[in-house]
C-alpha positions as CSV (number, residue, x, y, z in Angstrom):
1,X,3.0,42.4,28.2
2,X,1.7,40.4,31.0
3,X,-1.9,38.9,30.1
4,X,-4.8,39.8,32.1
5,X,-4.9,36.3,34.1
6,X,-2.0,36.1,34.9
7,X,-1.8,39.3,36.7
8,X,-5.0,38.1,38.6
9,X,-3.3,34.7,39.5
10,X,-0.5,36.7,40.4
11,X,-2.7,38.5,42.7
12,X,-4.5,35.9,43.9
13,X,-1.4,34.6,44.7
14,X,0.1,37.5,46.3
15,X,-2.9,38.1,48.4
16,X,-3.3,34.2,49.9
17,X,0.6,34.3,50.9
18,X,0.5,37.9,52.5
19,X,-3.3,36.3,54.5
20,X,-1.0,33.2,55.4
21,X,2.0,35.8,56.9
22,X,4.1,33.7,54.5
23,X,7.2,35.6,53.0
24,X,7.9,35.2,49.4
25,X,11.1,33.1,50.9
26,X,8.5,30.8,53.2
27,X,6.7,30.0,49.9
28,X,9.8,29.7,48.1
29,X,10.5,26.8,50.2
30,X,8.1,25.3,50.5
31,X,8.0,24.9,46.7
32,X,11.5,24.5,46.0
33,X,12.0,28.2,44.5
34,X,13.9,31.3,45.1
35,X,12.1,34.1,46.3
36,X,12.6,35.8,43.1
37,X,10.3,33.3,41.1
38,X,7.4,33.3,43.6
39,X,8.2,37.4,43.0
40,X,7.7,36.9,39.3
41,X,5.0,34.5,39.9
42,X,3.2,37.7,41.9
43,X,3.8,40.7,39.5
44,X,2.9,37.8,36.1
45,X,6.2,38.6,34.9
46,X,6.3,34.4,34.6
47,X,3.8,32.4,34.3
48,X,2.5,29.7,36.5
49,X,2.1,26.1,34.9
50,X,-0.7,23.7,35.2
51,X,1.3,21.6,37.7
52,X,2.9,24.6,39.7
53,X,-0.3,26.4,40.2
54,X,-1.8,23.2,41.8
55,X,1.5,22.7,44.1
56,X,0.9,26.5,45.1
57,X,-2.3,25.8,45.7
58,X,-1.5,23.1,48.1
59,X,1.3,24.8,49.8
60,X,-1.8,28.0,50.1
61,X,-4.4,26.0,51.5
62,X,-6.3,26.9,48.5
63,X,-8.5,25.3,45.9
64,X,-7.2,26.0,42.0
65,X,-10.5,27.5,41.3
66,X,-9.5,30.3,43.7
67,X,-6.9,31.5,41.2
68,X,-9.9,32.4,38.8
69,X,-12.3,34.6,40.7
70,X,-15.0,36.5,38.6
71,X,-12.8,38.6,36.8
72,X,-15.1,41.9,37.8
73,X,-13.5,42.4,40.6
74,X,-11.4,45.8,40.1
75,X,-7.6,45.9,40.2
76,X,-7.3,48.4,43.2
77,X,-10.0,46.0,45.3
78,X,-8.0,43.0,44.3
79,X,-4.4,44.2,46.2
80,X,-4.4,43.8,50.0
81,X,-1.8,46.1,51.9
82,X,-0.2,44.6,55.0
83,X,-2.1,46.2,57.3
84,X,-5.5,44.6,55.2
85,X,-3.7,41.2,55.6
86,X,-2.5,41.7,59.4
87,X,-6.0,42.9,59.9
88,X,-7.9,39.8,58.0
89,X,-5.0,37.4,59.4
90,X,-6.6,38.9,63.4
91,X,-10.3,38.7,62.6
92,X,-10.1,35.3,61.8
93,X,-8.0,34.4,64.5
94,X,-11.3,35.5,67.2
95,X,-14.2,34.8,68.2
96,X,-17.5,35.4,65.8
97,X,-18.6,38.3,68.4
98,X,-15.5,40.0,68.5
99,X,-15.5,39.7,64.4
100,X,-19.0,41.1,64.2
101,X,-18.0,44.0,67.0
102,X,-15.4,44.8,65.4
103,X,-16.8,45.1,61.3
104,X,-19.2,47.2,63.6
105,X,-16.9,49.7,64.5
106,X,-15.3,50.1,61.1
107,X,-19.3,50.7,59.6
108,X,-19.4,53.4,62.1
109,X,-16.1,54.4,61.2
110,X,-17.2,54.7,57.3
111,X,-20.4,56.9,58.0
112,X,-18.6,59.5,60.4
113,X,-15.7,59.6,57.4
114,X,-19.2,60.4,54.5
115,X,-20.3,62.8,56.9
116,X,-17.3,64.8,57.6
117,X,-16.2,64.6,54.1
């Protein structure tokens, strides 16, 4: 049974790559690993070591500590789907305007959704 922080370093993990537009392969090489352990790494089928988790955190961009968020954040919030991670990878690639016109739009997006709902 996979333990509880592993599957969030998994995630963690899983969610920084996929914000990067890294494929498991990229990663993989850049750690000297098949794809298939970075995949294992990702679901917490194996575990990451000490050393490994700060190499991935280095190839991520990412402090350790960022493999260890508050641990109330709920499973289904903690998953990005592609389209999350293409969307997060464009926002941050603009200008602070465009960012703020553009969470602006998806608020008034939200209330028309409560309201027809």
């Amino acid at each position: 049974m996979t333990h509880p922080v592993d599957a969030q370093v998994g995630k963690t993990l899983r969610n920084a790559r996929k914000l990067r537009g890294m494929s498991q392969t990229d990663l993989g090489r850049k750690l000297g690993l098949s794809f298939q352990q970075v995949q294992k790494y990702e679901l917490g089928t194996n575990r990451v070591a000490a050393s490994r988790l700060y190499e991935v955190s280095q190839a991520l961009d990412l402090p350790v500590t960022a493999f260890f968020p508050d641990q109330e954040v709920a499973t289904s919030e903690a998953e990005l789907s592609t389209e999350e991670a293409k969307l997060i990878r464009a926002l941050r690639a603009v200008k602070p305007e465009v960012r703020t016109a553009v969470a602006n739009l998806c608020e008034a997006a939200m209330e028309g959704e409560r309201y027809a709902s």
